[in-house]
py3Dmol code that shows the C-alpha trace and the ligand (Angstrom):
import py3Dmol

protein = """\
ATOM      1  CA  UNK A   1       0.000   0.000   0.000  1.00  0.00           C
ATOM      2  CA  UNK A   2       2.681   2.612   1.198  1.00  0.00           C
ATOM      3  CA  UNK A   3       5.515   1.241  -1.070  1.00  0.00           C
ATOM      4  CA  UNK A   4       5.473   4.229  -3.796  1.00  0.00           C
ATOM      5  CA  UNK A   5       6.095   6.531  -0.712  1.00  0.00           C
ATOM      6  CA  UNK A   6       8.723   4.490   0.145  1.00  0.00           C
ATOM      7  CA  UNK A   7      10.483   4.719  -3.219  1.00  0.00           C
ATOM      8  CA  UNK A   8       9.480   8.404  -3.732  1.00  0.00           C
ATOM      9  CA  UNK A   9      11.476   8.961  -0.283  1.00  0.00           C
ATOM     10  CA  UNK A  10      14.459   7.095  -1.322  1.00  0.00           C
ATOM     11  CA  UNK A  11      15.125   8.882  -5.258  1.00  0.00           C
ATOM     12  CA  UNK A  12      14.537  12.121  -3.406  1.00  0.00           C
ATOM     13  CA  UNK A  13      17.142  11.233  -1.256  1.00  0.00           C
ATOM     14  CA  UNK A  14      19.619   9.844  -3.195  1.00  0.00           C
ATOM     15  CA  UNK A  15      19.262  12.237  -6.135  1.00  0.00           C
ATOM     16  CA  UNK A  16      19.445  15.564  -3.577  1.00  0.00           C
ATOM     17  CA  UNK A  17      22.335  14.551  -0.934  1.00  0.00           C
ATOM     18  CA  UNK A  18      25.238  12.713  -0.457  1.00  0.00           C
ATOM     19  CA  UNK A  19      23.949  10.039   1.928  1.00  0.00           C
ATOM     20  CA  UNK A  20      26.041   7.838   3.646  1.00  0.00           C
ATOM     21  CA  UNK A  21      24.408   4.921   5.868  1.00  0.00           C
ATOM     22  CA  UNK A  22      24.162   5.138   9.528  1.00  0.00           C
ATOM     23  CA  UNK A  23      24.700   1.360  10.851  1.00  0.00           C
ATOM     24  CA  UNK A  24      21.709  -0.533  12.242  1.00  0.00           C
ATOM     25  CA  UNK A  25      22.239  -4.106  14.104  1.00  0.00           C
ATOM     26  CA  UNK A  26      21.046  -6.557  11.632  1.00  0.00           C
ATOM     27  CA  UNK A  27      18.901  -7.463  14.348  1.00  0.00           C
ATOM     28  CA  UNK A  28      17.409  -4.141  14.157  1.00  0.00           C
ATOM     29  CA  UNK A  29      17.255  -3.775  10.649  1.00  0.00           C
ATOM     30  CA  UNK A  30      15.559  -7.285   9.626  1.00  0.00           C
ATOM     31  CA  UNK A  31      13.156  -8.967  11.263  1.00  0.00           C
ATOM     32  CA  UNK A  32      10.492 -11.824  10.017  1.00  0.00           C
ATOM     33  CA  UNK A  33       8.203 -12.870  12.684  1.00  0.00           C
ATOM     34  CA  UNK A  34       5.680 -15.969  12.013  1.00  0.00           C
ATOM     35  CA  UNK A  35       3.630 -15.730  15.243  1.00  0.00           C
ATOM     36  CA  UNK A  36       0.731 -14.101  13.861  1.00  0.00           C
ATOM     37  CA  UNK A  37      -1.522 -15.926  10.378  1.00  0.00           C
ATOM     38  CA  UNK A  38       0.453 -14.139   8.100  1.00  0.00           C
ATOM     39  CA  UNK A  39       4.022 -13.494   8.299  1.00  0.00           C
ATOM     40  CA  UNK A  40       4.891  -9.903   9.450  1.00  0.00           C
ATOM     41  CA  UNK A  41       8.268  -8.715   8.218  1.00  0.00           C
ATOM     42  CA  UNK A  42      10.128  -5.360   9.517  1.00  0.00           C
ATOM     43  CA  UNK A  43      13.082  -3.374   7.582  1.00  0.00           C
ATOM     44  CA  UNK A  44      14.247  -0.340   8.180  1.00  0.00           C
ATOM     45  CA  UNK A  45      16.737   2.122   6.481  1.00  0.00           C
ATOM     46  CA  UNK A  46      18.675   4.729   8.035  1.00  0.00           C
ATOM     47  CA  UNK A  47      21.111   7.711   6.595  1.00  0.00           C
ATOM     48  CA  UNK A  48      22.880  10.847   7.377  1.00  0.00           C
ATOM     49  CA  UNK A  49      24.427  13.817   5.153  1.00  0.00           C
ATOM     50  CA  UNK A  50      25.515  17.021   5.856  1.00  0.00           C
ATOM     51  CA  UNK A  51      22.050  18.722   6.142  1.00  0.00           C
ATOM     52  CA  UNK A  52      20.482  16.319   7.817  1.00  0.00           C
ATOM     53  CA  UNK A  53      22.139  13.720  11.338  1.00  0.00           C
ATOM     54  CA  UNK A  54      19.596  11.117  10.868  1.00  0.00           C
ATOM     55  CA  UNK A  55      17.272   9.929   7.975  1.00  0.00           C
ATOM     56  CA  UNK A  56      15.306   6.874   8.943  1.00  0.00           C
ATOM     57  CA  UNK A  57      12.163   4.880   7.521  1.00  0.00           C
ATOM     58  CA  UNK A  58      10.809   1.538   8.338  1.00  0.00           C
ATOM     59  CA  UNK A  59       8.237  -0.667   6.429  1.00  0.00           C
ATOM     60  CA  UNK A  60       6.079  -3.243   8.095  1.00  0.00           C
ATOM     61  CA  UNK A  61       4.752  -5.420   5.813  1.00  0.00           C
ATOM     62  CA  UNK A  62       2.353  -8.007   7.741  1.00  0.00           C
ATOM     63  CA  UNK A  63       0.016  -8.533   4.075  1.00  0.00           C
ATOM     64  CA  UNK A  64      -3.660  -8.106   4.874  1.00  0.00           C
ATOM     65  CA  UNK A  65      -3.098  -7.615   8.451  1.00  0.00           C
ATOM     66  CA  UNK A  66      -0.782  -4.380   8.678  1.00  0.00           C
ATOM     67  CA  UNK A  67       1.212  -2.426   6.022  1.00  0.00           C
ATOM     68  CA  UNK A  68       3.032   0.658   7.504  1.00  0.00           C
ATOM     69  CA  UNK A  69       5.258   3.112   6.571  1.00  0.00           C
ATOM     70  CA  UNK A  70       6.996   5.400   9.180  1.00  0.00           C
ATOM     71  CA  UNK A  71       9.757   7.916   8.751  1.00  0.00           C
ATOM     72  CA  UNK A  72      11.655  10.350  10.464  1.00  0.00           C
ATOM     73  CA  UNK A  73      13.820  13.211   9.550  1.00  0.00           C
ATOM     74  CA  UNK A  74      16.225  14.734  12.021  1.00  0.00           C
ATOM     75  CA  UNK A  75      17.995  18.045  10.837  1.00  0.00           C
ATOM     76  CA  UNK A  76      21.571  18.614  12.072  1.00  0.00           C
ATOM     77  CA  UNK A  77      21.949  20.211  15.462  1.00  0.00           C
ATOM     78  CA  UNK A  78      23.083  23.438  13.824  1.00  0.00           C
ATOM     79  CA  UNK A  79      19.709  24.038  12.191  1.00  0.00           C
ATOM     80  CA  UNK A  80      16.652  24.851  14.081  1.00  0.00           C
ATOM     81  CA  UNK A  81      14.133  23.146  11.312  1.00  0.00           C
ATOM     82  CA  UNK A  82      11.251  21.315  12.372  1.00  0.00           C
ATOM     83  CA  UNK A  83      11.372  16.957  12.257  1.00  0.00           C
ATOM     84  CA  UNK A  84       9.672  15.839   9.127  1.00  0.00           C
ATOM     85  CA  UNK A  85       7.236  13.189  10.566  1.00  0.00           C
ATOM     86  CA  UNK A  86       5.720  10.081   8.443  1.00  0.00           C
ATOM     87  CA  UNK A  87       2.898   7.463   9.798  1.00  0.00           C
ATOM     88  CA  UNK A  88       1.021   6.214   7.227  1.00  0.00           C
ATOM     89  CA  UNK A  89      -0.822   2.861   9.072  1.00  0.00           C
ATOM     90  CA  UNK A  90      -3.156   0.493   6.601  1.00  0.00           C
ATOM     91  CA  UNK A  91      -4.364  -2.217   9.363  1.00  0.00           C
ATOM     92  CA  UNK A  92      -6.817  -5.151   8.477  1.00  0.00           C
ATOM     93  CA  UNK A  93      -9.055  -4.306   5.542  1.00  0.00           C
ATOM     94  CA  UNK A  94     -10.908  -1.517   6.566  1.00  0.00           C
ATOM     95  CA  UNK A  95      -8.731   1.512   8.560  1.00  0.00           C
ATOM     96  CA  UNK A  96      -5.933   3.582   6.807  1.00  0.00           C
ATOM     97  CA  UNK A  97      -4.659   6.326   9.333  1.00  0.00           C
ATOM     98  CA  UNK A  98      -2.524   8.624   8.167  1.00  0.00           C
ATOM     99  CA  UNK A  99      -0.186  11.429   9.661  1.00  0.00           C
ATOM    100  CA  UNK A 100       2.195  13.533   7.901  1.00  0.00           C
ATOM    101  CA  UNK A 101       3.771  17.219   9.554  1.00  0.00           C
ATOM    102  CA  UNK A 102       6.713  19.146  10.043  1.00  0.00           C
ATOM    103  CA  UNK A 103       7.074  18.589  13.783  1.00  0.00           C
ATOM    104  CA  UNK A 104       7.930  21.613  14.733  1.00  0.00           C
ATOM    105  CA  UNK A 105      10.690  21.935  17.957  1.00  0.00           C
ATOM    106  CA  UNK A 106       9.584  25.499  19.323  1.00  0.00           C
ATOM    107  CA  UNK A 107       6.148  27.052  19.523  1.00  0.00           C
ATOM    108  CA  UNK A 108       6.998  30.684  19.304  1.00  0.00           C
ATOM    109  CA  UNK A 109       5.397  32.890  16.489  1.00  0.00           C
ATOM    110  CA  UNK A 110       8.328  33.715  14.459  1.00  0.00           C
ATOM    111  CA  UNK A 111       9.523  30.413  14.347  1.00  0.00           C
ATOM    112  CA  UNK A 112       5.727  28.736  13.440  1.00  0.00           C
ATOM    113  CA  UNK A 113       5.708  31.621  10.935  1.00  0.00           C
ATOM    114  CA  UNK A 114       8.765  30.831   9.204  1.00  0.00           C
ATOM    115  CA  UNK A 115       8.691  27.201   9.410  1.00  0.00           C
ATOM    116  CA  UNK A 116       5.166  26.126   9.924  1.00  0.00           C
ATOM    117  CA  UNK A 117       2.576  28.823   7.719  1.00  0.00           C
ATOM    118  CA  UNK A 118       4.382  28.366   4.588  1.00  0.00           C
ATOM    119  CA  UNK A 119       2.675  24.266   4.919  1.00  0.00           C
ATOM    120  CA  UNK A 120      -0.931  26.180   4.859  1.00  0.00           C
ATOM    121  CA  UNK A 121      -1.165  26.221   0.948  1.00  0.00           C
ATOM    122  CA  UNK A 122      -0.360  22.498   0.761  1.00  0.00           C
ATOM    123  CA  UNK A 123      -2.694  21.610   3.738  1.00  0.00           C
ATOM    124  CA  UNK A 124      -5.333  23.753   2.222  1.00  0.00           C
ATOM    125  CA  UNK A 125      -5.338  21.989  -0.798  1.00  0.00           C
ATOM    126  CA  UNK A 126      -5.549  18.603   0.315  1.00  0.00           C
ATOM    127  CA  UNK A 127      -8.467  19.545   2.764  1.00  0.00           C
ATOM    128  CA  UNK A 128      -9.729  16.097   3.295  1.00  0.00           C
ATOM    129  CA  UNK A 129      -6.661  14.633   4.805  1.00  0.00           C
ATOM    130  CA  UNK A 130      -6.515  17.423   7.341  1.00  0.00           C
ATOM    131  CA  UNK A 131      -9.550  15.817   9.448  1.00  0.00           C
ATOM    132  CA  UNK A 132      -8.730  17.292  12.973  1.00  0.00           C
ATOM    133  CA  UNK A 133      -8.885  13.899  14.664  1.00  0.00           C
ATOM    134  CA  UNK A 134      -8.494  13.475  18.830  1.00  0.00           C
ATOM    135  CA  UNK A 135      -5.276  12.105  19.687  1.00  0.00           C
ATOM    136  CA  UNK A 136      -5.433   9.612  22.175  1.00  0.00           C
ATOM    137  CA  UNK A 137      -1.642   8.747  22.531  1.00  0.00           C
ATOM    138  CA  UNK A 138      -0.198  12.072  21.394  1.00  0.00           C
ATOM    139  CA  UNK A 139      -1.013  15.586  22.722  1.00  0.00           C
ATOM    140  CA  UNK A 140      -1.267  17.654  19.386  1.00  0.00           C
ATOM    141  CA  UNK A 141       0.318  20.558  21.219  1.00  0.00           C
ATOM    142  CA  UNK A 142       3.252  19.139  21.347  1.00  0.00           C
ATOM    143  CA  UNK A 143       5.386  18.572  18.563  1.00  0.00           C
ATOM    144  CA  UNK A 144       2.788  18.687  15.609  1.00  0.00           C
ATOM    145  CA  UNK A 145       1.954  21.789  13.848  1.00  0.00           C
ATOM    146  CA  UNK A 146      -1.723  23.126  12.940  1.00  0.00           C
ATOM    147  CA  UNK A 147      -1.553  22.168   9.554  1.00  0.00           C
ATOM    148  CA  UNK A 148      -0.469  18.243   9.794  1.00  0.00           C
ATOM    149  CA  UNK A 149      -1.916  15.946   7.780  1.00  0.00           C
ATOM    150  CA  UNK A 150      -3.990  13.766   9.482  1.00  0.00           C
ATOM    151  CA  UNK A 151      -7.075  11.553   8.288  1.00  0.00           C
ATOM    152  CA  UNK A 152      -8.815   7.855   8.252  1.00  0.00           C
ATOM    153  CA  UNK A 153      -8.959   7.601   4.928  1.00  0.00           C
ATOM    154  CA  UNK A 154      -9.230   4.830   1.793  1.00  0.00           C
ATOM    155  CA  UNK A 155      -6.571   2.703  -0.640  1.00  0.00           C
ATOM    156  CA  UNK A 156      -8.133   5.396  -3.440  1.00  0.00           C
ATOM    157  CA  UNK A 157      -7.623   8.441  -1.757  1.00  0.00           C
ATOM    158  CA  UNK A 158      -4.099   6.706  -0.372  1.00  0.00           C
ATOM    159  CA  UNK A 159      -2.948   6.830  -3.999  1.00  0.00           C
ATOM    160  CA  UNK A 160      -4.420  10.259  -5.734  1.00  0.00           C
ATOM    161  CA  UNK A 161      -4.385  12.464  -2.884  1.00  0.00           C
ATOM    162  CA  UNK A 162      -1.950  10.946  -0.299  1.00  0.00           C
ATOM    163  CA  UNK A 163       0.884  10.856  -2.710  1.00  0.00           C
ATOM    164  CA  UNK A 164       0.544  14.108  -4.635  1.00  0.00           C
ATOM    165  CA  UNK A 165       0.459  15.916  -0.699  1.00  0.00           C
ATOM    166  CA  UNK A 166       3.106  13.734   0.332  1.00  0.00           C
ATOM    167  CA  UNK A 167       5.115  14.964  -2.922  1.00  0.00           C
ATOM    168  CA  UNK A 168       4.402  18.614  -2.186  1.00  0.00           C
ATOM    169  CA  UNK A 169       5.110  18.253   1.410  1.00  0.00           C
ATOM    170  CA  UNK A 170       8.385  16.669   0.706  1.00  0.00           C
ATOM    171  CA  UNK A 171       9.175  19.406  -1.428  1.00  0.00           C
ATOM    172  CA  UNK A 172       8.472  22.130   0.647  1.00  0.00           C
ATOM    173  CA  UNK A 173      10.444  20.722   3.264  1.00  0.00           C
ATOM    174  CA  UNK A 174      13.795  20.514   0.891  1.00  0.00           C
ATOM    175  CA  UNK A 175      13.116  24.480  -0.117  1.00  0.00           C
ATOM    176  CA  UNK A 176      12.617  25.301   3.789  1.00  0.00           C
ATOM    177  CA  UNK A 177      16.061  23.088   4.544  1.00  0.00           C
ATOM    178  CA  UNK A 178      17.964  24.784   1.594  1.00  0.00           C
ATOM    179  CA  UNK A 179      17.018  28.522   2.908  1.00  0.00           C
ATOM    180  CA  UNK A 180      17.771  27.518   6.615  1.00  0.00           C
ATOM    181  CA  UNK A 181      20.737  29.421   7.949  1.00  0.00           C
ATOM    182  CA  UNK A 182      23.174  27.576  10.489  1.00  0.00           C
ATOM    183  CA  UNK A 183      23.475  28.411  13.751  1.00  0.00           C
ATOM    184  CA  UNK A 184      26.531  28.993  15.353  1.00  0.00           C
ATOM    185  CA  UNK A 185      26.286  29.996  18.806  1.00  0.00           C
ATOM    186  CA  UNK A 186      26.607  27.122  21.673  1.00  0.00           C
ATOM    187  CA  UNK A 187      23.338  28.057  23.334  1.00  0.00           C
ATOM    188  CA  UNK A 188      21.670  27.976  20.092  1.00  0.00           C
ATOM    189  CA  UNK A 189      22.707  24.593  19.147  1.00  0.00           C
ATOM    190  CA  UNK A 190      22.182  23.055  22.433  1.00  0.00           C
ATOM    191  CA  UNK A 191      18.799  24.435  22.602  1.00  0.00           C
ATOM    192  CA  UNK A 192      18.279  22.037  19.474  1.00  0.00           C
ATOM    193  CA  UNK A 193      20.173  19.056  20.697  1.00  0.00           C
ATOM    194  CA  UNK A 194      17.861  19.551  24.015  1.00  0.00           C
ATOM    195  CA  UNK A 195      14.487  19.954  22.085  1.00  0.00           C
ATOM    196  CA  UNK A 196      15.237  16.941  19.119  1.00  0.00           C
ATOM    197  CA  UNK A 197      16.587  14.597  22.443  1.00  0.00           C
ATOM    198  CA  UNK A 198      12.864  15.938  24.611  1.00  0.00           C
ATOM    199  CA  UNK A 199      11.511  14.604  21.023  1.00  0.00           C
ATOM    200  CA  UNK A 200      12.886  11.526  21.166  1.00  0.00           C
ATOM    201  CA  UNK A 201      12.121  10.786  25.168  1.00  0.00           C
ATOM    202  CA  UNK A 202       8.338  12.014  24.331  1.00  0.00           C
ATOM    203  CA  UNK A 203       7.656   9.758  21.458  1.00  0.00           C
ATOM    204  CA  UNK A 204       9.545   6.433  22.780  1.00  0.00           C
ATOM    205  CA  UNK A 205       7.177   6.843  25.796  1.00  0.00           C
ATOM    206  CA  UNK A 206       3.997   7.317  24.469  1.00  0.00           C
ATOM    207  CA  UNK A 207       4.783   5.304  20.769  1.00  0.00           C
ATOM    208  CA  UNK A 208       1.418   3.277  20.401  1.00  0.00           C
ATOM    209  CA  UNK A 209       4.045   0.782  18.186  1.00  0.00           C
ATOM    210  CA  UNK A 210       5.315  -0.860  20.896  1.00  0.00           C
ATOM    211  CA  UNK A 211       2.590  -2.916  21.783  1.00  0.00           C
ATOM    212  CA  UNK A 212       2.389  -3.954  17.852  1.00  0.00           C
ATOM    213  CA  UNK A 213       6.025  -4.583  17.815  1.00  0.00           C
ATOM    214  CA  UNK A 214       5.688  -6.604  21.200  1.00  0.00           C
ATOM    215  CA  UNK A 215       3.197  -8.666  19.336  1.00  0.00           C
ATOM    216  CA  UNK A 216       4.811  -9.753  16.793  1.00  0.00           C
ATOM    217  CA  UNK A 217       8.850  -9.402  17.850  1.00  0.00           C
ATOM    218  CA  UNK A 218       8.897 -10.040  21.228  1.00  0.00           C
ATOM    219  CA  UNK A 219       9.195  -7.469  23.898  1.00  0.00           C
ATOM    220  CA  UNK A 220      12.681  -7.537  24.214  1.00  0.00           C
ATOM    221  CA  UNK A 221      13.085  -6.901  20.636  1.00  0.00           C
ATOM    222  CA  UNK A 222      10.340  -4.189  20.908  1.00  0.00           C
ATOM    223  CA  UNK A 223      12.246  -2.081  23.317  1.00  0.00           C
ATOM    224  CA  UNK A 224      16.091  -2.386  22.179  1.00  0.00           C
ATOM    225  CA  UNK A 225      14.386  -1.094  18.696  1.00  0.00           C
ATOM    226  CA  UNK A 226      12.712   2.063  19.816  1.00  0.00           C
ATOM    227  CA  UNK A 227      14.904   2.922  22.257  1.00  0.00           C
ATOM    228  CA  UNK A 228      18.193   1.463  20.174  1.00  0.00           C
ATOM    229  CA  UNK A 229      16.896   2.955  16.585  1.00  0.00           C
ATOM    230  CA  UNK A 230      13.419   4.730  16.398  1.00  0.00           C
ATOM    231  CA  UNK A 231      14.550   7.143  19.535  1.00  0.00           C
ATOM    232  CA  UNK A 232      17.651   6.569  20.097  1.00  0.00           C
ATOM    233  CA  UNK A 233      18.497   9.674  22.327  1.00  0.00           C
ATOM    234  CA  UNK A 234      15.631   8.609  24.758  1.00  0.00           C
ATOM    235  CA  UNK A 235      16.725   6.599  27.616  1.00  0.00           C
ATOM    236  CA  UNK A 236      14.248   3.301  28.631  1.00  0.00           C
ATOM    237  CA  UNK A 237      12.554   4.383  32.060  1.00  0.00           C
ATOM    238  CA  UNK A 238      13.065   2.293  34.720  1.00  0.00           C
ATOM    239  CA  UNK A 239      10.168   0.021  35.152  1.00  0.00           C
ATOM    240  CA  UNK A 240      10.046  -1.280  38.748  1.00  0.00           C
ATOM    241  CA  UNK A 241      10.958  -5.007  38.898  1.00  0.00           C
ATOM    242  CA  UNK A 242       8.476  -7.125  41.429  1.00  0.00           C
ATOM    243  CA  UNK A 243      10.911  -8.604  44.469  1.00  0.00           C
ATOM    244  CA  UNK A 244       9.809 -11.128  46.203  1.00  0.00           C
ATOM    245  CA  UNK A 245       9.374  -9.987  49.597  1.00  0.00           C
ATOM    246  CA  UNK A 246      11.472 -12.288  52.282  1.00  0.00           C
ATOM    247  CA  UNK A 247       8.653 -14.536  54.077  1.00  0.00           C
ATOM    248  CA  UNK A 248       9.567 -15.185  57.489  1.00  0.00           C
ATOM    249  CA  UNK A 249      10.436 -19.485  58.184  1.00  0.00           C
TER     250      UNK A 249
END
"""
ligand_1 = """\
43
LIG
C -0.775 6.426 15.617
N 1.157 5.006 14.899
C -0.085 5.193 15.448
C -0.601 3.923 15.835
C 0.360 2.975 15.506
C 1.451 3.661 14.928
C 0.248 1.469 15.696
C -1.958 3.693 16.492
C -2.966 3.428 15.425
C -4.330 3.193 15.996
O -4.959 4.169 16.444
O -4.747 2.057 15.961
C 2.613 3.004 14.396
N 4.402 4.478 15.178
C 3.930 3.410 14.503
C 5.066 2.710 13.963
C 6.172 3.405 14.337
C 5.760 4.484 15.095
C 5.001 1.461 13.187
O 6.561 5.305 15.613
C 7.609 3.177 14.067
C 8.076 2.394 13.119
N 3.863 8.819 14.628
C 5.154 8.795 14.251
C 5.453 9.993 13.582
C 4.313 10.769 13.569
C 3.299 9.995 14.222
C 6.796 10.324 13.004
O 5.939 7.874 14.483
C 4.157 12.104 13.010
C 3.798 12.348 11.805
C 1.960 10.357 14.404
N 0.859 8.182 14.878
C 0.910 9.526 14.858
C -0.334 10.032 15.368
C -1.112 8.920 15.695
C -0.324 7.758 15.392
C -0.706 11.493 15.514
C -2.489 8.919 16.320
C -2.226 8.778 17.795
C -3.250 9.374 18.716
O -4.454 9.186 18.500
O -2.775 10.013 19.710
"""
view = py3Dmol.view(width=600, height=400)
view.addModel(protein, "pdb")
view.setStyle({"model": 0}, {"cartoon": {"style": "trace"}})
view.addModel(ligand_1, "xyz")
view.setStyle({"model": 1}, {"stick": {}})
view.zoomTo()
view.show()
């Protein structure tokens, strides 16, 4: 379902930068399980160049029962750009969700104005994928911008709308990344390093994957890949043990 995003991602890439890979454990970057009917398999990808510290996207292709494609896009800690943030979720036969934004690091005006309005045209456009949805997982104040895509939508509208707003969403986000000026002041940069790492700890806590992952790959394998790959920069919190409490003899 989500492959031609997939492809569309990678000749973007590799035609605009000079990628090199980032290594994944094999581990991490393969997986088959064959707990569920149908096999469920899990690959992801992962890059870096000099605009951007982390590239990564991950298909799960689990046939008829689950076909997703998630990316993430982190910019280098010298530029203050917002994440660009892929979910695109096809599960059984009936529900597509689908969420596509710049995630934007900083709320304040000027930055939401230079980063954030010039999306408004695109998400304008493609009205009917902008459905304005309750999160149950997510806060939408936090880290998603007003004009995310966001919609329960259908294979047809997947594949004429989807793709043409992914396309011009993708685009838009190269322009915004070729205008950004670096930052060179310490503060500034670890203000960015702070707010991509408060990112990562936000999302690996609250990721409604893991339970999906669990399923399938085992919950060991669950955690060491959001916490090892997906969010790297978050650290696992400490989930109290049960001891058994001494009985007296
Ligand atoms: C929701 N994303 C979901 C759900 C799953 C995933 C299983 C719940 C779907 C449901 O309601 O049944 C799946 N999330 C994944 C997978 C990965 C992951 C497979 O991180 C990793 C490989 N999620 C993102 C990114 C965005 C995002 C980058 O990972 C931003 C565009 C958004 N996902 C997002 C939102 C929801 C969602 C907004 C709805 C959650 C809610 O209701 O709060």
């Amino acid at each position: 379902m989500f492959q031609p995003f997939l492809h569309h991602l990678e000749k973007e890439l590799f035609s605009r930068f000079e990628l090199s890979s980032r290594p994944i454990t094999s581990e991490l970057e393969f997986q088959v399980s064959k707990r569920g009917k149908t096999p469920a398999m899990i690959e992801s990808w992962s890059y870096q160049c000099p605009q951007f510290r982390k590239i990564r996207y991950t298909y799960i292709n689990a046939g008829e029962m689950a076909q997703i494609f998630n990316s993430v896009i982190y910019p280098r800690h010298n530029y203050d750009l917002p994440l660009l943030g892929v979910d695109f979720l096809a599960l059984g036969k009936k529900k597509i969700l689908v969420v596509l934004d710049f995630q934007p690091l900083f709320r304040d005006p000027e930055y939401l104005e230079k980063y954030i309005e010039p999306m408004r045209t695109i998400r304008d456009k493609y009205n009917e994928l902008a459905q304005d949805l309750p999160m149950k997982f997510y806060d939408a104040s936090q880290y998603f911008s007003p004009y995310l895509l966001f919609a329960k939508t259908d294979p047809e509208t997947v594949l004429k709308r989807l793709l043409p707003a992914y396309q011009e969403y993708i685009q838009l986000y190269w322009q915004l990344s070729e205008k950004a000026e670096p930052l060179t002041q310490p503060e500034q940069i670890e203000r960015i390093v702070k707010a991509q790492q408060d990112y990562d700890q936000y999302s690996a806590e609250r990721d409604p994957a893991s339970g999906l992952f669990s399923s399938y790959f085992g919950h060991e394998w669950s955690e060491k890949f959001l916490y090892e790959f997906l969010f790297e920069d978050a650290n696992p919190v400490a989930v109290p043990t049960e001891v058994a409490v001494p009985t007296e003899v």
